[in-house]
N, C-alpha and C positions, 0 to 999 in steps of 0.2 A: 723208579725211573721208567720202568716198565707201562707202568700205570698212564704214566704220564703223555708217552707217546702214543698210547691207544686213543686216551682224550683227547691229542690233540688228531689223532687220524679220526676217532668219530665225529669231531667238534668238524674237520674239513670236508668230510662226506657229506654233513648235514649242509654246509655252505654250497658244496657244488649241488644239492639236490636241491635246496634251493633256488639257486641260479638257471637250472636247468626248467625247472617248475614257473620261475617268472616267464623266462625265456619262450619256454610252447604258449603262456599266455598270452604273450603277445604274437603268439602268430596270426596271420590274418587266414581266414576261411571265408571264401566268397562261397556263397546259396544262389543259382539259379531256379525258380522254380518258375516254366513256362509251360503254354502247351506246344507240346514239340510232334505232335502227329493229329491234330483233331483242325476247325477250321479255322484255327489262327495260327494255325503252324509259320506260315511264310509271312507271317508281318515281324515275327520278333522270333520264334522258336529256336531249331538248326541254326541257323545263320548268327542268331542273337547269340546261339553262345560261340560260334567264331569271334563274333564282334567282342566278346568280352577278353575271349583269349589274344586276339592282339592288342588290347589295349594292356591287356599284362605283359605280354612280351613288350610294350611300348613301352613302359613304366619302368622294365628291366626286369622282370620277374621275381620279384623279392623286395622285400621290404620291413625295416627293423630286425634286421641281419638273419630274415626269416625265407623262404622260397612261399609263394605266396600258395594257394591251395584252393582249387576250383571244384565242386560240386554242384551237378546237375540231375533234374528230375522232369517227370511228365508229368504235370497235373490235372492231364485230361481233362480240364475244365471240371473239376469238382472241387468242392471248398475243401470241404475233407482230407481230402487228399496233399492240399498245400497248406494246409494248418496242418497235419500229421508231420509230414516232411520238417517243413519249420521247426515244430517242437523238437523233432529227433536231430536235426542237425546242431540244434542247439544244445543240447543237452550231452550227448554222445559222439558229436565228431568238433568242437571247440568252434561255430560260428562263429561270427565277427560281423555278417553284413548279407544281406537277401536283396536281390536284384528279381522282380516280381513282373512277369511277364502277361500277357494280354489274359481279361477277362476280368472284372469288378468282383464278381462275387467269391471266386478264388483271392484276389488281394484284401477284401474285407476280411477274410478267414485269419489270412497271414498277421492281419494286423492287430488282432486280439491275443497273438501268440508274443509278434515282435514289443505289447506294450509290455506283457508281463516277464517276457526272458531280458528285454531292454537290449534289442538288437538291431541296428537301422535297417532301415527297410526302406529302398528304391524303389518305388512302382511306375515303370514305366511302359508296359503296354495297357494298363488297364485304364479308363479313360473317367470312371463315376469320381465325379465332383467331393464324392462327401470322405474320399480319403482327406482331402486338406478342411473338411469341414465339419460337420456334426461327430465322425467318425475318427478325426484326426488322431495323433498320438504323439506322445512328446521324438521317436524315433522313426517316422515314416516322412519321407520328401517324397513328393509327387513330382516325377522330372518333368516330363515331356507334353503333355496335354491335357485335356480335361474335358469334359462334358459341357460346361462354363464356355470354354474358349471356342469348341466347335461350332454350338452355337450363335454366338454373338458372332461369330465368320461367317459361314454358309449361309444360316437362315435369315441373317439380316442383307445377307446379299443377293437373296430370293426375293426377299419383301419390295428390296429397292427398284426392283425388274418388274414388280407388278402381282406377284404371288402372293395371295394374302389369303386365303381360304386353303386349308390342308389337311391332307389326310395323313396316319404314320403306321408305318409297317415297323414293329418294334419288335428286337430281337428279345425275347420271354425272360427272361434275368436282368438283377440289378443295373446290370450299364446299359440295356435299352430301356430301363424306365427312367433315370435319370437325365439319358441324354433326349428321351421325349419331353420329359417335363423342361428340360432349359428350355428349347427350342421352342415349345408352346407359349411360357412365359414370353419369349422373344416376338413371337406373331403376335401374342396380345397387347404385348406393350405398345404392337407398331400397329394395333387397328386392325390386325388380321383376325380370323377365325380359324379355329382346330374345330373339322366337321367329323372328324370320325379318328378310329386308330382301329389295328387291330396284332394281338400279340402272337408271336409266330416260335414257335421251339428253333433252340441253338441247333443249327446243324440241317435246318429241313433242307430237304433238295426238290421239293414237287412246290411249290408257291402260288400255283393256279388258284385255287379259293382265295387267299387274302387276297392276291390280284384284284380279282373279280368284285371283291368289298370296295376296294380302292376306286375301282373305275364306276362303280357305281352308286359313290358318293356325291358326286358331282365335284369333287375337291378341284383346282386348280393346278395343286403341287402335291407330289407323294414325298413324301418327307423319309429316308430310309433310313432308319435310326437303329443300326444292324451295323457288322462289319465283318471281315475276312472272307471267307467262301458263302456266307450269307448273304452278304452285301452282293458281291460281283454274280452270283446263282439270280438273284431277285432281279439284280439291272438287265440278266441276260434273259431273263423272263417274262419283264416287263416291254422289253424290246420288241420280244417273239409274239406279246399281245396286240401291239401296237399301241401302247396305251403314251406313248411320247406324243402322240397326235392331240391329245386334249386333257394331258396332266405334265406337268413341267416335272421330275425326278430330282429332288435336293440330296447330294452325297452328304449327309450330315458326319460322316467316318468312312474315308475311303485311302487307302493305302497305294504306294507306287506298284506292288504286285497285284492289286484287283485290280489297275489301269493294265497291268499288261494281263491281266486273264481273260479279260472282256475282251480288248481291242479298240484301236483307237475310232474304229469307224461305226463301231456301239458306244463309246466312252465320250466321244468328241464332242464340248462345248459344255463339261460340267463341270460346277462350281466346286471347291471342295476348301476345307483348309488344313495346314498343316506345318506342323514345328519347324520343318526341316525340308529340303530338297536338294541335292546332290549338286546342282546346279546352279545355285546359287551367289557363288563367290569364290574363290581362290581355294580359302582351307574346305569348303565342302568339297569343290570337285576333284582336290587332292586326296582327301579319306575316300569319297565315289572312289577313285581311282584304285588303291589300295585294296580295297571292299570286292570291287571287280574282280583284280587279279585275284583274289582267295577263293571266292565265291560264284562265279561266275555270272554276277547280277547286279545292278546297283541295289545301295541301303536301301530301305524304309526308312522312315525317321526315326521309327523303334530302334532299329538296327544302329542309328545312327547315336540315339541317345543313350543306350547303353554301354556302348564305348565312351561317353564321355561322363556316364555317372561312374561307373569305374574307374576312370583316372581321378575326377572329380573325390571321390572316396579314398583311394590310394593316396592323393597329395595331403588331404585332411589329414589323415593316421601319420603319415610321415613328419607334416610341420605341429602337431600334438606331439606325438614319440609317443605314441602309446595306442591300443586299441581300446582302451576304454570308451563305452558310448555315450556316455555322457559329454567324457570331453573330445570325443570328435564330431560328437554334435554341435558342440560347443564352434568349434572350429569350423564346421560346416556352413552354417549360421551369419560368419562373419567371414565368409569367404565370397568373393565376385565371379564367376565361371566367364572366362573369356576363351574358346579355344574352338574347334570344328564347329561343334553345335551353336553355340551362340556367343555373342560379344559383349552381353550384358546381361547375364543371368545372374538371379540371386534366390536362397533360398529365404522364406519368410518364416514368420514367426509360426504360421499355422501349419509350416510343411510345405508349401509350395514352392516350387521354383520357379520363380516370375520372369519372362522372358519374351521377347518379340514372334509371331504367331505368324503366316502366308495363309492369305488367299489367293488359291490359284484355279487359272481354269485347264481346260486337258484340251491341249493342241489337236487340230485337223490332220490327218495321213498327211494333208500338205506342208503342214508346219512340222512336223518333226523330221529331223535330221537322221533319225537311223534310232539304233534300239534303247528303249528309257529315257530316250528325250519325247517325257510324255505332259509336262507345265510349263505354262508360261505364266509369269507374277503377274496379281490383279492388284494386290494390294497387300499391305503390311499393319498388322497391329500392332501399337505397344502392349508391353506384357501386361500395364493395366485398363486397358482398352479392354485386352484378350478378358483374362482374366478376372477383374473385377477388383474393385480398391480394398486392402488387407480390413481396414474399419468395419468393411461389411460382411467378412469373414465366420460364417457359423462355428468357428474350431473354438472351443472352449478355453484354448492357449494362448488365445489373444485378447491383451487386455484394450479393454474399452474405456 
């Protein structure tokens, strides 16, 4: 009898250790990996991971009777450093899901790690095209932008103005070569010429020589195919050369906090595009709102789209019941994103999240009303306007 009762007490041990073993599997582990102190700090970094943090607290904090679990890193814009992170969160602290902040060559790294450990992967500040393309992977969605959609925004609405000969100041890594090459492609298709470029290190602060290249190309338009403190350092450089006087300046990637670094009486009359603006409609300047009170600044669109691939992420796991990534890719896949960010978003077969794009220009001192009221809408794309029709898609994952 003796016997029997210890059977049955280790026969219930193994169930509850069981239960408890499904149980942490399915706990959800969010991976931020941004840069959170180098020149892309303020488009997505700090703040991005506020933005994540309330959209968990907005989701209720838990999920498949689990409390959900945030991890953050600085990937100092080095690949290394966010493929490492990746692997180890993966392997050692139970990931579930990488939310991949600004810079291509850091989220190219992530993506060789998220194909093999099969972990989704959000990349939302990084802007190179070939995440949904050549490089795609059966677990990476591309939220918020691309190199693709900038393009066919900005530079076609440079071209339309009369810009057709350009020079391009391109930041030295994957996403200033990508996003030169769209934009090139783009002036050739429309009859323009690319007279020069020249490649400038992440992070420069002295920009006098490339300048100097630029203006002495004879180009019409400098194409600034650069972003974060690169970006806004360059325009306030090019200002200081006087080089506005006989080269037109294309924000090919410019953010709401390089309009407020610059100012608007250096910023004023530039074209730019972008996923998202606070200002927008009801639920953007409801979350603006929100954003503000926490942070004391309006979103980015980063900022903006990482609070909705987070919920976006969180409602998949929940209506799957499981964290498996296959099937909440699965579910991902077959789900419409209507919420802050956009009202018709969908993720594609090759990764992408296809979704309506702003062209906007940056208001005069006259035209804004007080602080980050820095756009006013030119124009709107559809997501395959933006973006480009799935058929023509380089991702290996789509069938033809």
């Amino acid at each position: 009898m003796k016997r029997l009762h210890v059977l049955a007490f280790v026969g219930s041990l193994a169930a509850g250790l069981s239960a408890m073993g499904a149980s942490a599997a399915e706990k959800v582990v969010i991976g931020d990996i941004d840069d959170m102190s180098g020149p892309y700090a303020d488009v997505l970094g700090p703040n991005g991971v506020e933005s994540i943090k309330m959209a968990i607290a907005d989701f209720g904090g838990s999920v498949l009777g689990q409390p959900i679990e945030l991890l953050t890193v600085d990937h100092q814009n080095k690949p290394d450093i966010g493929a490492q992170k990746a692997r180890e969160w993966a392997d050692q602290n139970g990931l579930t899901m990488i939310l991949g902040g600004s810079n291509t060559g850091v989220s190219l790294a992530i993506n060789a790690v998220v194909k093999e450990k099969k972990v989704p992967f959000f990349a939302i500040g990084a802007a190179g095209a070939s995440l949904t393309g050549k490089d795609c992977t059966p677990y990476t969605i591309h939220y918020a932008y691309d190199t693709v959609a900038l393009a066919n925004g900005t530079a076609k609405t440079i071209l339309k103005q009369g810009g057709k000969s350009w020079f391009f100041l391109t930041a030295d890594y994957a996403f200033g070569t990508q996003l030169q090459n769209a934009a090139s492609d783009v002036v050739k298709a429309a009859g323009g010429t690319v007279v020069g470029a020249v490649r400038v290190p992440l992070g420069t602060s002295d920009f006098a020589s490339y300048l100097l290249q630029a203006q002495s190309s004879g180009a019409q338009v400098l194409g600034l195919a650069n972003a974060g403190t690169d970006f806004s350092n360059s325009l306030k450089a090019a200002n200081e050369f006087g080089l506005g006087k006989t080269m037109k300046p294309a924000a090919l990637l410019a953010f709401l906090t390089d309009i407020n670094a610059i100012g608007l009486d250096a910023a004023q009359g530039l074209y730019l595009t972008a996923a998202w603006y606070w200002d927008l409609n009801d639920r953007s300047r409801e979350f603006g709102k929100k954003f503000l009170a926490k942070t004391k600044k309006e979103p980015t669109f980063p900022e903006a789209a990482v609070y909705s691939a987070t919920l976006t992420y969180l409602n998949a796991v929940k209506a799957a019941g499981t964290t498996d990534a296959d099937k909440v890719m699965e579910q991902l896949h077959k789900t419409k994103i209507d919420d802050m960010f956009t009202s018709n978003g969908v993720i594609r077969a090759d990764g992408l999240m296809e979704h309506d794009m702003y062209i906007m220009q940056v208001k005069t001192p006259a035209e804004s009303k007080g602080p980050w009221d820095y756009y006013k809408l030119v124009d709107t794309m559809s997501g395959e306007e933006a973006f480009g029709k799935l058929a023509n898609s380089a991702c290996p994952l789509v069938k033809k």
